[in-house]
N, CA, C and O of each residue as an XYZ file, in Angstrom:
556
protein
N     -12.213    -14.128    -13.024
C     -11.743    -15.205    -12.156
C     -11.577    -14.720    -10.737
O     -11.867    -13.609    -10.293
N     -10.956    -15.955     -9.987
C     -10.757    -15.178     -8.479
C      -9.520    -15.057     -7.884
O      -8.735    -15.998     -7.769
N      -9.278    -13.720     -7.429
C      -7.920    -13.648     -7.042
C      -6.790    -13.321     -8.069
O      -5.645    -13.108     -7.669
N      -7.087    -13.287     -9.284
C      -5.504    -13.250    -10.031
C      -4.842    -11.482     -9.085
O      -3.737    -11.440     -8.544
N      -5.685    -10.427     -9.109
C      -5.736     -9.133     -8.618
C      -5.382     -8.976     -6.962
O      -6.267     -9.092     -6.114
N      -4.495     -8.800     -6.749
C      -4.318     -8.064     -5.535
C      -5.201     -7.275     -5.077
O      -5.809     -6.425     -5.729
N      -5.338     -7.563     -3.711
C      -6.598     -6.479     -2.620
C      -6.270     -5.963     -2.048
O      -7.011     -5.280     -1.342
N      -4.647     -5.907     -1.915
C      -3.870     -4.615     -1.550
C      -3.847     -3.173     -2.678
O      -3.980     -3.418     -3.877
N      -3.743     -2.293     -2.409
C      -3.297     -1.097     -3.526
C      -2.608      0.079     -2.473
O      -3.187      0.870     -1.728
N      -1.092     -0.133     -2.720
C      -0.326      0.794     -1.928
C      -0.529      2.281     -2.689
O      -0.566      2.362     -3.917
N      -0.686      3.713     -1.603
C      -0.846      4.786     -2.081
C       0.561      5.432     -1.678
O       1.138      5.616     -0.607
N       0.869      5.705     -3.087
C       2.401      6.789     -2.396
C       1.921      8.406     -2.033
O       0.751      8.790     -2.039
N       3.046      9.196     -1.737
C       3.122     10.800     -1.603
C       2.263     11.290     -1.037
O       2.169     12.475     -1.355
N       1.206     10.839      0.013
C       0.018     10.956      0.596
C       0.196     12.071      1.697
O      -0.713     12.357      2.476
N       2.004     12.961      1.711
C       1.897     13.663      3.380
C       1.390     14.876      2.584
O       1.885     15.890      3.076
N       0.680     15.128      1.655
C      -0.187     16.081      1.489
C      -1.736     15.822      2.139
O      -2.527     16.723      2.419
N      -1.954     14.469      2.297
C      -3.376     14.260      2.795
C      -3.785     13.491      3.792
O      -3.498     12.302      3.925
N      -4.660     14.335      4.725
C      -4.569     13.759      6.203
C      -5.232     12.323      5.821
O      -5.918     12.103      4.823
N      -4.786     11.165      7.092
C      -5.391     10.436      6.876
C      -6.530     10.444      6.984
O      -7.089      9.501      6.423
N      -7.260     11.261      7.580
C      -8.944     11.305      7.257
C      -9.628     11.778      6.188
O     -10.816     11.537      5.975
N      -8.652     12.699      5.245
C      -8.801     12.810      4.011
C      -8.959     11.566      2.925
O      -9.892     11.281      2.175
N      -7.643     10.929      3.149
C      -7.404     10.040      2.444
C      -8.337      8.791      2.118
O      -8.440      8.062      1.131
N      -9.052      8.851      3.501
C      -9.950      7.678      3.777
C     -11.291      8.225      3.087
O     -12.212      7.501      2.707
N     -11.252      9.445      3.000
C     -12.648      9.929      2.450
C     -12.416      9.489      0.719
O     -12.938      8.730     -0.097
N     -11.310     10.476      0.769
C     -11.360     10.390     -1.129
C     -11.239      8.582     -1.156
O     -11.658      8.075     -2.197
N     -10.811      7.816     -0.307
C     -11.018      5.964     -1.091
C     -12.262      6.056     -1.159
O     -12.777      5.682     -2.213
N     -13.186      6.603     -0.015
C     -14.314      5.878      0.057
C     -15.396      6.500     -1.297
O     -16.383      5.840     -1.621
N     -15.084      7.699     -1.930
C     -15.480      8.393     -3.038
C     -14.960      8.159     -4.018
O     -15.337      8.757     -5.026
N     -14.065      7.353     -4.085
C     -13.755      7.130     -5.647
C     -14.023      5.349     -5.234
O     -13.971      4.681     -6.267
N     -14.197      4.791     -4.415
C     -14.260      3.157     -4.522
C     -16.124      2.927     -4.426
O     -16.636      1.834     -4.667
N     -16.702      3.804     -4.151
C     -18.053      4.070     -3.485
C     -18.540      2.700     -1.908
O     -19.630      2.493     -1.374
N     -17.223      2.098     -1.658
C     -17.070      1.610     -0.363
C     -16.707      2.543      0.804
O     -16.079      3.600      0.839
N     -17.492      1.580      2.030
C     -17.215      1.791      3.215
C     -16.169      1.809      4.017
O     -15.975      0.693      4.499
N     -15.357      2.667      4.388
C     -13.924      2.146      5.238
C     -14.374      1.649      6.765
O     -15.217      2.086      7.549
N     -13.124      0.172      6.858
C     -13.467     -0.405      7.901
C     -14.729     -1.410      7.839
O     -14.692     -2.471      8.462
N     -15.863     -1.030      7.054
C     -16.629     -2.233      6.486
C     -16.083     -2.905      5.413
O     -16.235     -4.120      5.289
N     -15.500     -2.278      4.673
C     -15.342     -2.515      2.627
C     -13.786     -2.758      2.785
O     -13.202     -3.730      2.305
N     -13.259     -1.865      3.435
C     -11.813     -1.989      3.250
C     -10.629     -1.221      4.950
O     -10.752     -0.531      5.962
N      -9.764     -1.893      4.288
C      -8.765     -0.733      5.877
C      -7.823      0.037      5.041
O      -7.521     -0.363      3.916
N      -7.441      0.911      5.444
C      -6.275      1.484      5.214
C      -5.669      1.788      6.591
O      -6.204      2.049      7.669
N      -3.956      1.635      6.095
C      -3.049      1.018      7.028
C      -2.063      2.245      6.512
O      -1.530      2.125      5.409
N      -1.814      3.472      7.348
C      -0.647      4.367      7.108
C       0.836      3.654      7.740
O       1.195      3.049      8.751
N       1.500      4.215      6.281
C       2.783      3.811      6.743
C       3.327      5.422      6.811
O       3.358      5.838      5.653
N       3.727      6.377      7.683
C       4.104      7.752      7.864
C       5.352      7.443      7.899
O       5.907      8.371      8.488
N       6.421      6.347      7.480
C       8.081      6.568      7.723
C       7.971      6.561      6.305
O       9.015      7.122      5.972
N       7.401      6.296      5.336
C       7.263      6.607      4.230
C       6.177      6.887      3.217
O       5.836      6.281      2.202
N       5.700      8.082      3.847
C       4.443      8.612      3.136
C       3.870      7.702      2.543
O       3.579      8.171      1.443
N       3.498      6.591      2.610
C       2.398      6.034      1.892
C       1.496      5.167      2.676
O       1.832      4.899      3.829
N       0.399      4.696      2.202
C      -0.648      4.106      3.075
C      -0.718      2.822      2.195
O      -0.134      2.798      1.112
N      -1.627      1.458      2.781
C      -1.815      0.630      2.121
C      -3.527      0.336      2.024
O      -3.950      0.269      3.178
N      -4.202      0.218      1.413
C      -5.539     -0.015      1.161
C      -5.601     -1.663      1.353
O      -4.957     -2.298      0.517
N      -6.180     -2.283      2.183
C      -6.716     -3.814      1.999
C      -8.242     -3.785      1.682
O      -9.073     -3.242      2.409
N      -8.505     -4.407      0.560
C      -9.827     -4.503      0.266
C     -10.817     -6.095      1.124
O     -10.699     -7.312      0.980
N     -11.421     -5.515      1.694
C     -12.049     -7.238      2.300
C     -13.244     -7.796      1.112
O     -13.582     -8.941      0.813
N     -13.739     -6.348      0.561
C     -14.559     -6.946     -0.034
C     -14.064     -6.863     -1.568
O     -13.348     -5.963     -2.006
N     -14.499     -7.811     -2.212
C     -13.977     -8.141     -3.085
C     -14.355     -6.980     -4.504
O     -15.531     -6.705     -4.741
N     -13.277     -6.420     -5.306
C     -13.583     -5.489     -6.424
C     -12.607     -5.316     -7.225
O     -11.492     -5.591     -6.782
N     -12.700     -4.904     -8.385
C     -11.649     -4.872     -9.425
C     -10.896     -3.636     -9.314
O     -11.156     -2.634     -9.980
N      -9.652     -3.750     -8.185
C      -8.676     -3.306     -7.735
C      -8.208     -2.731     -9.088
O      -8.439     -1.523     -9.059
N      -7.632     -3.096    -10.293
C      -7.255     -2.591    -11.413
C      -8.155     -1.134    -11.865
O      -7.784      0.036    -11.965
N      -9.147     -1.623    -12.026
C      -9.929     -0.337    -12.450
C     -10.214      0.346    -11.208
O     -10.932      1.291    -11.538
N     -10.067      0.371    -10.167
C     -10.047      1.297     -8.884
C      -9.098      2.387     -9.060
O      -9.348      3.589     -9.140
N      -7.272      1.424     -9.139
C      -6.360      2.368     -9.830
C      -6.513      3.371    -10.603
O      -6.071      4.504    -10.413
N      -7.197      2.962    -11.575
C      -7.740      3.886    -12.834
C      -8.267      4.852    -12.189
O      -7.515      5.783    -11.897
N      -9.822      4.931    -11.740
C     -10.145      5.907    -10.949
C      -9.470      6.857    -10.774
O      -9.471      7.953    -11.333
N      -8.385      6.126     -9.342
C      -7.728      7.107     -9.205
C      -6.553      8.097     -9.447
O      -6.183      9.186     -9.008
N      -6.100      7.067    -10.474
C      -5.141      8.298    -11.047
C      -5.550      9.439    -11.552
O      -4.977     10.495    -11.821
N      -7.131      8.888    -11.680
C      -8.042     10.036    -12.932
C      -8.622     11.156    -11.770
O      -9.033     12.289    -12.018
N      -8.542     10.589    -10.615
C      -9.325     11.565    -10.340
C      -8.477     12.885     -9.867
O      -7.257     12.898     -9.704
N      -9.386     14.016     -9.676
C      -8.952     15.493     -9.330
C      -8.412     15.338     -7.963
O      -7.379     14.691     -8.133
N      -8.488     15.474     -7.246
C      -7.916     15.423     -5.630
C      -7.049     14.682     -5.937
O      -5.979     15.290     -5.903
N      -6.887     13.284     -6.336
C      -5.924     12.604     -6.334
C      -4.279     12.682     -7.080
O      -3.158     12.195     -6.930
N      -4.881     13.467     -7.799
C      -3.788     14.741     -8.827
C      -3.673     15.533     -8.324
O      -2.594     16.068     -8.578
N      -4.324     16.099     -7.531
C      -3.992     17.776     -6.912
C      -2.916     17.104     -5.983
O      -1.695     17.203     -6.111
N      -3.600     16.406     -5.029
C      -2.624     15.986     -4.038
C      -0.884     15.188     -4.615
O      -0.190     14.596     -3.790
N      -0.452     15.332     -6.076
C       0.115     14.201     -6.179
C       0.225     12.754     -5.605
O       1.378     12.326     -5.634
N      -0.949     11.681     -4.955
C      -0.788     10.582     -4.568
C      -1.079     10.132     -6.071
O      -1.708     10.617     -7.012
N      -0.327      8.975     -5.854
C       0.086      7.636     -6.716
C      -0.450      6.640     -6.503
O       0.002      6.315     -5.405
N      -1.427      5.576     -6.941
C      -1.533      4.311     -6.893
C      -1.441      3.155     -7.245
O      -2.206      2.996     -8.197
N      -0.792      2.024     -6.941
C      -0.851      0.873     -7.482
C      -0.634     -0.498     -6.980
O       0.347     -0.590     -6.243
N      -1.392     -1.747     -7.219
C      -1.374     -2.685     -6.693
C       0.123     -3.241     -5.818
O       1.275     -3.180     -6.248
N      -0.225     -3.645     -4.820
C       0.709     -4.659     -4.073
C       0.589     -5.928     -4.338
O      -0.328     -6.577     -3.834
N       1.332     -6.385     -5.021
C       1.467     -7.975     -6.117
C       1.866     -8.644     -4.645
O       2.519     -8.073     -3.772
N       1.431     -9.713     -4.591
C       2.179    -10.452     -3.615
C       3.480    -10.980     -3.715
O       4.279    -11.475     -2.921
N       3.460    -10.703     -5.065
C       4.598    -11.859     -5.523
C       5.652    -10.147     -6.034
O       6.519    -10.437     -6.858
N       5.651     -9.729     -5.932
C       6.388     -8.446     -6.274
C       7.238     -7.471     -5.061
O       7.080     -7.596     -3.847
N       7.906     -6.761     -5.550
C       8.601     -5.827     -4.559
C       8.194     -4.440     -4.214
O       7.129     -4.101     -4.730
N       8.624     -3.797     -3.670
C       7.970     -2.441     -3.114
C       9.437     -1.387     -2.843
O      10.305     -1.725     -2.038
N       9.481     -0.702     -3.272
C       9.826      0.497     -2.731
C      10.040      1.159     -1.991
O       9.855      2.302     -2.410
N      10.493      1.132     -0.609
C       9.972      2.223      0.056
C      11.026      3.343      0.594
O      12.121      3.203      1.138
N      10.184      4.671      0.189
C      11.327      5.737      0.190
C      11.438      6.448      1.301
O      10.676      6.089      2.199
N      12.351      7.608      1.606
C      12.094      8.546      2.629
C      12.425      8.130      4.114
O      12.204      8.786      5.132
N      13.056      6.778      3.988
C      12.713      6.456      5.585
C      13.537      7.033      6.366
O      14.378      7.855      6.003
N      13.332      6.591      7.652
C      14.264      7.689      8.842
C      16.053      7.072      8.890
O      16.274      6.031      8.272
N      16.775      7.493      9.342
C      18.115      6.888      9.143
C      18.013      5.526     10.090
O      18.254      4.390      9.679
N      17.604      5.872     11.448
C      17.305      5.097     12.355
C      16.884      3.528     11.962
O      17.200      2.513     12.584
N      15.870      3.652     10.432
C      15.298      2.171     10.310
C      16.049      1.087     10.262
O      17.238      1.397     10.319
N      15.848     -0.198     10.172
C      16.833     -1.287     10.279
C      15.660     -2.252      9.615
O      14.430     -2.206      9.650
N      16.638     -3.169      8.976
C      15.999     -4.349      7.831
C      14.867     -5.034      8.811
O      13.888     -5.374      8.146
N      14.731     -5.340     10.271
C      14.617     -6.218     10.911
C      13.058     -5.596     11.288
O      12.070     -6.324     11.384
N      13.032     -4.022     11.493
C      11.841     -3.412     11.366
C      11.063     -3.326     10.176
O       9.843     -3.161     10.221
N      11.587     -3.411      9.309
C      11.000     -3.152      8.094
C      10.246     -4.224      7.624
O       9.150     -4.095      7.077
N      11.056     -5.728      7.915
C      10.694     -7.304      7.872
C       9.327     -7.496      8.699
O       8.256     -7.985      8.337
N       9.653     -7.043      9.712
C       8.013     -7.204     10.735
C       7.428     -6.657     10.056
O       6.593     -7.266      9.386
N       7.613     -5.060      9.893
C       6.026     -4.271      9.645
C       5.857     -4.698      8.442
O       4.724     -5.160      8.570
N       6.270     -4.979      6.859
C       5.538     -5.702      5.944
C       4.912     -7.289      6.168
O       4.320     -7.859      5.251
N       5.108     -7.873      7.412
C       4.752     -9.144      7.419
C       3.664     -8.854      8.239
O       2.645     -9.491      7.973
N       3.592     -7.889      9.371
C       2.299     -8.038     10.037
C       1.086     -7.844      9.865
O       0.593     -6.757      9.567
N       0.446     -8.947     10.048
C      -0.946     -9.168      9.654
C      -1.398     -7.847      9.286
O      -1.506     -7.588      8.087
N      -1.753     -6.742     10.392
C      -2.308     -5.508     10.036
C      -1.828     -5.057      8.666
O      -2.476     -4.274      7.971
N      -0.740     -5.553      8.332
C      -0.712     -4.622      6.813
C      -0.744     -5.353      5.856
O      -0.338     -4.854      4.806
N      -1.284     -6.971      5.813
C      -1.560     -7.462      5.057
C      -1.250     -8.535      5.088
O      -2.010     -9.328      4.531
N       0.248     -9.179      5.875
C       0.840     -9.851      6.281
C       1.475    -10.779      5.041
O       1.380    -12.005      5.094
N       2.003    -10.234      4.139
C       3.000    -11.024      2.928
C       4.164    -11.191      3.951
O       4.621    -10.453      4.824
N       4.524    -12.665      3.431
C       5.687    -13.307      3.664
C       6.823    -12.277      3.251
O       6.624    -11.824      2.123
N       7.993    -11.778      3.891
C       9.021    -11.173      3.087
C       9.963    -11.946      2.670
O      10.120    -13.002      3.282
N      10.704    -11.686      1.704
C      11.889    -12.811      0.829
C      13.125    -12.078      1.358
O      14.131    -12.700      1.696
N      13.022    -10.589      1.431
C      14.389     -9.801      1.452
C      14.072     -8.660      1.397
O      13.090     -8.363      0.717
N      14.724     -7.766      2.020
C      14.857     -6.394      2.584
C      16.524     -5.929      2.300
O      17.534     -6.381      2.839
N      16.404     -4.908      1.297
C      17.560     -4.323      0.979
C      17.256     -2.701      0.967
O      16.464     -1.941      0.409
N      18.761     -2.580      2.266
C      18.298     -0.877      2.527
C      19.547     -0.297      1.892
O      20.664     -0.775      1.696
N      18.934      1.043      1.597
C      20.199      1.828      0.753
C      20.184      3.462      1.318
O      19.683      4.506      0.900
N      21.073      3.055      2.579
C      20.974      4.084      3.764
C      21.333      5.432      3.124
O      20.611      6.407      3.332
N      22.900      5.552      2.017
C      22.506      6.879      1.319
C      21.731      7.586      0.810
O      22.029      8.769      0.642
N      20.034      6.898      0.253
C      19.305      7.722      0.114
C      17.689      7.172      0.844
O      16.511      7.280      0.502
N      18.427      6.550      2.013
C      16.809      6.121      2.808
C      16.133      5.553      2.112
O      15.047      6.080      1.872
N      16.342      4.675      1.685
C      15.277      3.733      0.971
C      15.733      2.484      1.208
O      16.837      2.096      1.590
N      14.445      1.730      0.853
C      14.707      0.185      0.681
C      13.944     -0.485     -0.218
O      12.931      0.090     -0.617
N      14.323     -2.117     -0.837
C      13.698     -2.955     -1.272
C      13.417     -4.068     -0.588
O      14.240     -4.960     -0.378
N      12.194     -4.072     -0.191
C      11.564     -5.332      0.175
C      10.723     -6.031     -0.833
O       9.927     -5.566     -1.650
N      11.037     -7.102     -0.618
C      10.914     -8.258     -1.761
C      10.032     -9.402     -1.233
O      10.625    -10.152     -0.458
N       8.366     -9.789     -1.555
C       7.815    -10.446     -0.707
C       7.982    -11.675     -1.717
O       8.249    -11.666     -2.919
N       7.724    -12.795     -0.788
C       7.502    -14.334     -1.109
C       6.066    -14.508     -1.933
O       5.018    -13.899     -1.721
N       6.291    -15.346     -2.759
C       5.274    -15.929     -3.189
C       4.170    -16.748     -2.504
O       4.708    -17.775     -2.091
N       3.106    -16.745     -2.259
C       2.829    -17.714     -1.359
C       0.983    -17.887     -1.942
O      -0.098    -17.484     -1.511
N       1.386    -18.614     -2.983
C       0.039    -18.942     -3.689
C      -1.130    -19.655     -2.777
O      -1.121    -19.915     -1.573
N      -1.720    -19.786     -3.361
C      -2.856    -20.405     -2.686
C      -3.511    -19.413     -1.109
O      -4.279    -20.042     -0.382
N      -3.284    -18.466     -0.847
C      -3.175    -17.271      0.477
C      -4.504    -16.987      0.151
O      -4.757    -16.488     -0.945
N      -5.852    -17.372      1.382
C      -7.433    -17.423      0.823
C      -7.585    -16.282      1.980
O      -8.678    -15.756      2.187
């Protein structure tokens, strides 16, 4: 069918791999083009990057790939879909961050631009939950 799959796939633990690394091993384990096929969007306040796929592919078995693959294990990075309708994680951040930054940069277009529902930070251990909106029908 079309669309049930997210064309996002957030990568965690990535400050082992430069982003020009990173962009290589997508483009070798997705056998796409970056910037033609797809973007990746570093988030460095919390080691992880976001993959947007433009062109359309079975994001699920991409995952697979890469958990399987060697580099992607050596490096400990992690992958897995960004549900639209789901929450995120995000760890490590600087003390400095504030809900209000965090609200923009998951909403702006460049990173994919999901609606956010809620942003909950938990300054004792730098993290937060952001919680995006549902927003079906998003072509």
């Amino acid at each position: 069918g079309s669309g049930e799959a997210s064309s996002l796939v957030v990568f965690e633990n990535i400050e082992k791999c430069s982003p020009e690394c990173l962009k290589m091993l997508l483009e070798n384990i997705s056998g796409l083009t970056v910037d033609d096929d797809f973007t990746v969007e570093l988030i460095p306040e919390i080691n992880a990057a976001v993959a947007t796929f433009i062109k359309s592919i079975d994001t699920k078995e991409f995952i697979k790939k890469c958990s399987q693959h060697r580099r992607v294990r050596e490096f400990q990075i992690t992958a897995r879909l960004l549900e639209l309708t789901q929450t995120i994680k995000a760890e490590n951040l600087p003390d400095s961050v504030s809900i209000d930054y965090l609200t923009v940069y998951f909403e702006s277009a460049r990173n994919g631009g999901a609606p956010v529902s809620d942003v909950r930070l938990f300054p004792e251990e730098n993290s937060a939950i952001i919680t995006f909106c549902d927003h079906k029908g998003n072509t």
